[in-house]
C-alpha positions in Angstrom: 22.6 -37.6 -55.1 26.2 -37.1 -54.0 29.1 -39.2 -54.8 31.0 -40.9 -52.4 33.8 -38.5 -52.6 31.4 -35.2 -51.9 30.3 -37.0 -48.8 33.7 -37.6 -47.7 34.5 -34.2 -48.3 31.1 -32.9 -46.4 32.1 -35.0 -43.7 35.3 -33.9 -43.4 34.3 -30.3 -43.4 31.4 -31.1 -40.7 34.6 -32.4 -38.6 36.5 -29.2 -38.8 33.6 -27.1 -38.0 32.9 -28.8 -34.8 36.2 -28.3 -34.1 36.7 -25.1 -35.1 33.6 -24.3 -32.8 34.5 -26.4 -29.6 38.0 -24.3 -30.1 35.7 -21.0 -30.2 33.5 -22.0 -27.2 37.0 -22.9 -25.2 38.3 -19.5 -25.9 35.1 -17.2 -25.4 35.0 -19.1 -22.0 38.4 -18.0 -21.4 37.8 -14.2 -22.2 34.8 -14.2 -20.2 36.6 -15.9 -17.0 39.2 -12.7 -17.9 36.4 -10.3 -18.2 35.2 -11.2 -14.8 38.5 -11.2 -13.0 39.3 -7.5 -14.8 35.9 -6.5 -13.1 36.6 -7.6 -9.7 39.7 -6.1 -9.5 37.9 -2.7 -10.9 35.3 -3.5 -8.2 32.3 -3.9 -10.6 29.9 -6.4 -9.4 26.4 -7.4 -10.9 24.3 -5.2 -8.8 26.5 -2.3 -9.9 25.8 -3.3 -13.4 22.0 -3.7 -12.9 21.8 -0.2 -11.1 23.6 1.2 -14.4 21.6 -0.5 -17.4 18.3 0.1 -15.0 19.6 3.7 -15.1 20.2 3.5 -19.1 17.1 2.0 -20.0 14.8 4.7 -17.7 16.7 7.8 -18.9 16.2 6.3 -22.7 12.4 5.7 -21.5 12.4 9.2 -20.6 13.1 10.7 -23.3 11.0 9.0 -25.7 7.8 10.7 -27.4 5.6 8.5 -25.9 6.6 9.0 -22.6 6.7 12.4 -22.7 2.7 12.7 -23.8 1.8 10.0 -21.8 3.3 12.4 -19.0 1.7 15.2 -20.2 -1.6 14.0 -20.8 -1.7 12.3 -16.6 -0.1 15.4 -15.5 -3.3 16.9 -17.0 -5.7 14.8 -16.1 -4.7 14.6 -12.7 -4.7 19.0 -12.5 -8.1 18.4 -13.6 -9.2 15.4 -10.9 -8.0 18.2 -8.0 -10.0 20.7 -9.3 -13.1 18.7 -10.2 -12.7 17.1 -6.0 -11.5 20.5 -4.8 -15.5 22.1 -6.5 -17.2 18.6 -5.1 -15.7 19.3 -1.5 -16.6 23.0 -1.5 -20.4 22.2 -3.0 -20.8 19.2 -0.2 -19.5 21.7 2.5 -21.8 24.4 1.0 -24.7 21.9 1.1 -23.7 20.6 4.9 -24.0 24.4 6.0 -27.6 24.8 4.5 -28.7 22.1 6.4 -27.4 22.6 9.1 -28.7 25.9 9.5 -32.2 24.0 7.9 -35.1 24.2 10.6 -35.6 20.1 10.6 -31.9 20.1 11.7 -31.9 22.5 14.2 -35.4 21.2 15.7 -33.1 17.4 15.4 -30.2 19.1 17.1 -32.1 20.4 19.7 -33.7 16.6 20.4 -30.1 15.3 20.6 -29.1 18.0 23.3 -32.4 18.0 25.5 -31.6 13.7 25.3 -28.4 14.3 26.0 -28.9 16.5 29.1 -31.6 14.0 29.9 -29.5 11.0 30.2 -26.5 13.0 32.0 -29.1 13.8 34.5 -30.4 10.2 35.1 -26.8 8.8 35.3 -25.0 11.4 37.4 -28.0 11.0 39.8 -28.5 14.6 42.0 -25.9 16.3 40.2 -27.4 19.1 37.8 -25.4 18.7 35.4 -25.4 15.0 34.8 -21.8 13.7 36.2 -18.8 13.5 33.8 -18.0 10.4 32.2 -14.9 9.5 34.6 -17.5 10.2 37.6 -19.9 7.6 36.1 -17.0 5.6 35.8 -15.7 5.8 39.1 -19.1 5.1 40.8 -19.6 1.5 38.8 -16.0 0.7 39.6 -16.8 1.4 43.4 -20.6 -0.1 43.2 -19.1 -3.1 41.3 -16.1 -3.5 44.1 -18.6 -3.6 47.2 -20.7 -6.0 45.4 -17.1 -8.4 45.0 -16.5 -7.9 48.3 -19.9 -8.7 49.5 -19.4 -12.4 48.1 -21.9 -12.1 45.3 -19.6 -14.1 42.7 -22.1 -16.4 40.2 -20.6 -18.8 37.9 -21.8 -18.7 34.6 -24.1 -21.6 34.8 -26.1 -19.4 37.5 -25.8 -16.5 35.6 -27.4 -18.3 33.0 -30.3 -19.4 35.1 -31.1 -15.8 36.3 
């Protein structure tokens, strides 16, 4: 228990701390308000400062042991990655050439062409040699004009109906 003197005295003391700190608080805001004005006037500005401790803390970053095995070890791994895709794309190039040079592919490749020539025939009509794309183009255009002009326009109900 304190006497009624010691709490006199505490509270007096509580007083002049508060005091003391409100008087601390008025002039720390008063050297900050300078510290602001001395960095306009030296043309500092927050971004400036942002750049600068970003710059700090990644060069610190850097140089740390940690960073530099984590670099080390992804520096490795990732020569290793190249040369394990670089040996998959050479074995999956190796293994497109066999079969393409495979009997079953050529006999396939040969079905595609003699289809191929098959079709260009049919579309291209008497031509040979089947009628290029912009010729088989041109002729639909022209077919599908003359039937416009003719009058044949349906509407989509008739359409429908055909």
């Amino acid at each position: 228990m304190l006497s009624e003197e010691e709490k006199e005295e505490l509270k007096a003391e509580l007083v002049q701390l508060e005091d003391e700190i409100t008087t601390l608080r008025q002039v720390l805001s008063a050297k900050e308000r300078h510290l602001v004005e001395i960095k306009q006037k030296l043309g500092m500005n927050l971004m400036n400062e942002l750049k600068q401790n970003f710059s700090k803390s990644w060069h610190d970053m850097q140089t740390t042991t940690a960073y530099k095995k984590t670099h080390e070890t992804l520096s490795h791994a990732g020569q290793k990655a190249t040369a394990a895709f670089s040996n998959v794309g050479t074995a999956i190039s190796k293994k497109f050439g066999d079969m393409r040079n495979s009997p079953t592919f050529k006999s396939f490749e040969e079905r595609v062409e003699t289809t191929v020539t098959s079709l260009k025939t049919k579309v291209g009509g008497t031509n040979p040699n089947g009628g290029s794309f912009e010729e088989v183009l041109s002729s639909t255009a022209h077919a599908s004009a003359q039937s416009l002009a003719g009058g044949s326009w349906r509407t989509k109900e008739e359409e429908l109906q055909c």
